[in-house]
N, C-alpha and C positions, 0 to 999 in steps of 0.2 A: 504494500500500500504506500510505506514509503518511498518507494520510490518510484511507482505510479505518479504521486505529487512534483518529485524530483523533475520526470518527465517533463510535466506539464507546468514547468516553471513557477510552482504553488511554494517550494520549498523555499528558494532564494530570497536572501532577506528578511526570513520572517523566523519568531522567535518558536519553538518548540518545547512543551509541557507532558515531560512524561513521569506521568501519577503514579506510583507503585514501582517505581527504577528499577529498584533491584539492585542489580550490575551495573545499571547504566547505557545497556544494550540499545534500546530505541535512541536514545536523547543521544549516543556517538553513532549510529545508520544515520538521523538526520541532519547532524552536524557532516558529517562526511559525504552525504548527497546533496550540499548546499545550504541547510538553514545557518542563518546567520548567531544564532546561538540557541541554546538547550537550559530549562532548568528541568531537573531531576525533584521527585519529593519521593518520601519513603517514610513507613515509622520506624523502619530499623536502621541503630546508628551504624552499625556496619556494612547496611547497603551503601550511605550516601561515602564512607570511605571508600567502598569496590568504584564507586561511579567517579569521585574524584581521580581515584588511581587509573581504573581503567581510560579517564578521558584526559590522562597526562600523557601514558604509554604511547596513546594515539596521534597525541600531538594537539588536541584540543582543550577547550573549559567547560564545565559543566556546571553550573553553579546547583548545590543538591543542598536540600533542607528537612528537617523534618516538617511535617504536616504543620504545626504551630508557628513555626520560623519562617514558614513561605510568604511572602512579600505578597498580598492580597495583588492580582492584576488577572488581565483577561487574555486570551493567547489567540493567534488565529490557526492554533493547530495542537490540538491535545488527544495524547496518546496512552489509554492504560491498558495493560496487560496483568491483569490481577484475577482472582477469583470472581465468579458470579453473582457469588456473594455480597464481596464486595465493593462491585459495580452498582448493585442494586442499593445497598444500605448509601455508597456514595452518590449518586445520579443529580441530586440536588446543585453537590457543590460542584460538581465535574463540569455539571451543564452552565453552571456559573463561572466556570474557567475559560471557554469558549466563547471568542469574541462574536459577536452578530454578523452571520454569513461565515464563521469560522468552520472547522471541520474536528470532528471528534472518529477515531477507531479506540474501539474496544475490545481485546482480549482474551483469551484465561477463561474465558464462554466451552463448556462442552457442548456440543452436540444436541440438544432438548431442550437446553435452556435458554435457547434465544430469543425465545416468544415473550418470555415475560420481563425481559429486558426493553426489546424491541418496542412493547406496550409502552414501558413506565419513561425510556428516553422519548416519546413520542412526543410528552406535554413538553418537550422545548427543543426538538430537531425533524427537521424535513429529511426528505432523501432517503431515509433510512435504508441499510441495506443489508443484511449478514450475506456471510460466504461464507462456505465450506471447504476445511481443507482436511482430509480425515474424519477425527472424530472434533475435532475444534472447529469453533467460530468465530467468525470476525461481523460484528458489526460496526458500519461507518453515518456519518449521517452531517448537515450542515445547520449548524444553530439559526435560528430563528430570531428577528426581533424580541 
């Protein structure tokens, strides 16, 4: 998906929000396909170390926070890959990270579960769209006024 964006010149210059880092994985794909920078959030403190180190290795910066330390702002491109769970319990703030007309993928989705995602990001994204890859989902979608 990333780099569908990349493609289409979506990535260039614009800042990217990956929710549940982890590693740091997404936020250095989009750093490396052109976004002009990445913040990472995580509640664990040894992910936002993995994202910092991994996005030195690389050659780039990541700025990684916990969930409380995250600098309140709107992204025009947010990315999580976390449980479905906690997709769903987040959906509120996520959709509130996502600037108007912005683009939201989400992750970490098995296979059954994308209906009720699908539903609850509905009240604030158009376009919605899951894909299949295996037994995982991706859905994407573009915020709305």
């Amino acid at each position: 998906w990333l780099d569908q964006l990349s493609a289409e010149g979506k990535l260039a210059g614009n800042t990217v929000l990956d929710f549940g880092c982890g590693s740091g994985i997404l936020a250095l794909a989009a750093l490396k396909l052109g976004a002009a920078a990445a913040v990472g959030v995580d509640n664990d403190p040894q992910a936002l170390i993995a994202t910092h180190d991994n996005g030195e290795r690389n050659g780039v910066h990541i700025a990684a926070y916990l969930p409380e330390d995250e600098p309140v702002a709107t992204y025009p491109i947010v990315v999580a890959n976390i449980l479905a769970s906690a997709l769903d319990a987040l959906a509120e703030l996520l959709a509130a990270r996502v600037a108007t007309g912005g683009q939201i993928a989400l992750s970490g989705i098995l296979h059954g579960q994308e209906g009720e995602l699908l539903e609850r990001y509905a009240a604030w994204f158009d376009q919605l769209e899951a894909t299949q890859d295996g037994d995982w989902m991706r859905i994407t979608g573009v915020r709305r006024a």
